[in-house]
C-alpha positions as CSV (number, residue, x, y, z in Angstrom):
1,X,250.3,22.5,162.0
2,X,250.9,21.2,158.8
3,X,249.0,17.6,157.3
4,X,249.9,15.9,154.7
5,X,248.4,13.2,152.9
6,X,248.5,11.4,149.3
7,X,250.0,8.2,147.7
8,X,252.7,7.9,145.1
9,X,256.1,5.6,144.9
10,X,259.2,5.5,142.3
11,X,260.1,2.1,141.0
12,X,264.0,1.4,141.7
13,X,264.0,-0.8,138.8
14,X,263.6,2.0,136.4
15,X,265.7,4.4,138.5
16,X,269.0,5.2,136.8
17,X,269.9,8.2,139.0
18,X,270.9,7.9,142.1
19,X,268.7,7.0,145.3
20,X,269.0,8.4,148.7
21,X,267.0,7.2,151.9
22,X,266.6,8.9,155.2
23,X,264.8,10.2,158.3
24,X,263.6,14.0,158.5
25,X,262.8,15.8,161.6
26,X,259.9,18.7,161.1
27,X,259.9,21.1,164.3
28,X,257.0,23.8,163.8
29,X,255.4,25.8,167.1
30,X,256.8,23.5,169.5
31,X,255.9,20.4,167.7
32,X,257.8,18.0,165.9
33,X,257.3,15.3,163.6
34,X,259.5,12.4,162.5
35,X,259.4,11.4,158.7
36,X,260.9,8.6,156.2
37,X,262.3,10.6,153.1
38,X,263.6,8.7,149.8
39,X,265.4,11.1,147.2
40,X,266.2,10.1,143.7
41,X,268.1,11.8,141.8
42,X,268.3,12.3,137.9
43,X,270.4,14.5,135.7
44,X,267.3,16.9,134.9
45,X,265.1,16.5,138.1
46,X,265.4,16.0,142.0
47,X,262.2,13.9,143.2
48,X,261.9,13.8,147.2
49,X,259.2,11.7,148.8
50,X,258.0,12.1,152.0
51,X,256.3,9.1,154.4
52,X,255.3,8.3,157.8
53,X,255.2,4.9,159.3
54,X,251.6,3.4,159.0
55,X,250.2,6.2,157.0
56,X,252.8,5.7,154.0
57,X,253.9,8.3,151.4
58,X,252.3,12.0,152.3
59,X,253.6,13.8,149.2
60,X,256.1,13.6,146.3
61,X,257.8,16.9,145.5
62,X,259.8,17.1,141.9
63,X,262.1,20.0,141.3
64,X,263.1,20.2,137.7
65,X,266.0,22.4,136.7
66,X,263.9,24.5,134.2
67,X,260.1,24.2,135.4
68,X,260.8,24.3,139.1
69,X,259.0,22.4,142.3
70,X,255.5,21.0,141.2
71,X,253.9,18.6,144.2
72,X,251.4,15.9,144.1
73,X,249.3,17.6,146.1
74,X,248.3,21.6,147.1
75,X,250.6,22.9,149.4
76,X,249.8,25.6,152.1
77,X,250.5,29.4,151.6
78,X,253.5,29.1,154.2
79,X,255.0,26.2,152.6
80,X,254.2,28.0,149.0
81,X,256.2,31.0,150.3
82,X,259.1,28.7,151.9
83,X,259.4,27.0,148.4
84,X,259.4,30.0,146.1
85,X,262.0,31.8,148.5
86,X,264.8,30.3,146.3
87,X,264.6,30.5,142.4
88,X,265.2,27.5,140.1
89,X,269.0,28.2,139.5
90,X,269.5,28.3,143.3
91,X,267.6,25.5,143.8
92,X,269.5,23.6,140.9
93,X,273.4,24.6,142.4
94,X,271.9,23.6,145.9
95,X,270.8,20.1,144.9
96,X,273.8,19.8,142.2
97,X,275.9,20.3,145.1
98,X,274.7,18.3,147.5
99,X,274.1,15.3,145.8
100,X,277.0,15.2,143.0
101,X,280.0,17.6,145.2
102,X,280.2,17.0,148.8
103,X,283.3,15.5,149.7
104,X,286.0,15.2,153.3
105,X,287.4,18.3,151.4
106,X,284.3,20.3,150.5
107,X,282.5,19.2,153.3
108,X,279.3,22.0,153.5
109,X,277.2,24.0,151.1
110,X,275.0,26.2,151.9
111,X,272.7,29.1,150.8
112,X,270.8,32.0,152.6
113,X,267.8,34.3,151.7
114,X,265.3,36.4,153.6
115,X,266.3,34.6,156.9
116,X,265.6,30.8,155.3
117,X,268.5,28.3,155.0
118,X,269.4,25.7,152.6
119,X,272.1,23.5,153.8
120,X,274.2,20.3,153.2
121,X,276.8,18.9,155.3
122,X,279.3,15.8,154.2
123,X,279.1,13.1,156.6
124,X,280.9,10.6,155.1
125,X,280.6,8.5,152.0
126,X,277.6,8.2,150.7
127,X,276.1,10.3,153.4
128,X,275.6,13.4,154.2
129,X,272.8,15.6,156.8
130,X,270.3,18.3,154.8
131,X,268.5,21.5,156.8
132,X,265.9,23.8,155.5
133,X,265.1,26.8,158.4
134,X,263.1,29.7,158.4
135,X,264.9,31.4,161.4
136,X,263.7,29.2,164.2
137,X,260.3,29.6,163.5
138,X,260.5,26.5,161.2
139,X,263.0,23.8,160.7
140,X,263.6,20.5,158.6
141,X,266.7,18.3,159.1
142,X,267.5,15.1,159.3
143,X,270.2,12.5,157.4
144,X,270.4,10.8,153.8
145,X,272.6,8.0,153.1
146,X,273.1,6.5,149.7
147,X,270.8,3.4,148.7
């Protein structure tokens, strides 16, 4: 089982890049957990932050296209291993194209390694759904739409 806990927020007045808002589903040994996610994104980093009703934001992960993912908080050995799976230039195409590319006619991107997914599918505009699996034994997916 995995906890999370810490505090952190991004003011939208100061946010030139664009801002996506969602809900994630977690699904880990036969458990799952519902979360609020909130994604801003700028030309030279990808910021997600994770929250639960009540208990508020749980972590703040930054992805930056040359230093890579750095979180607000230490991160378990699993999750280490699920995040360093992909290197910085796969991790920069993936959110390059998910955020700036998805369109009716381009409608999914995806990318595989050691049996872990990465994938974005076009909903509609401004919205798309986003899945990160580790061959059933983990699983994240849930919706974004465009604040």
């Amino acid at each position: 089982m995995v906890l999370l806990s810490a505090c952190s927020s991004i003011s939208q007045s100061t946010n030139p890049g664009k801002s996506y808002i969602g809900k994630l589903k977690l699904s880990q040994n036969n458990l799952i957990s519902n979360f609020i996610v909130r994604i801003n994104v700028f030309p030279e980093d990808t910021i997600i932050q994770v929250s639960k009703p009540i208990l508020g934001n749980l972590i703040k992960i930054k992805f930056n296209q040359n230093y890579g993912i750095t979180t607000n908080q230490e991160l378990d050995n699993s999750f280490l291993t699920l995040f360093n799976n992909f290197n910085n230039k796969e991790y920069s195409y993936f959110f390059n194209s998910c955020f700036n590319y998805l369109n009716a006619d381009k409608n999914v991107f995806k990318i595989n390694k050691n049996n872990i997914e990465l994938k974005c599918k076009y909903n509609g505009l401004d919205s798309f759904s986003i899945f990160f699996v580790n061959d059933d034994i983990f699983s994240i997916s849930g919706i974004l739409k465009r604040e």
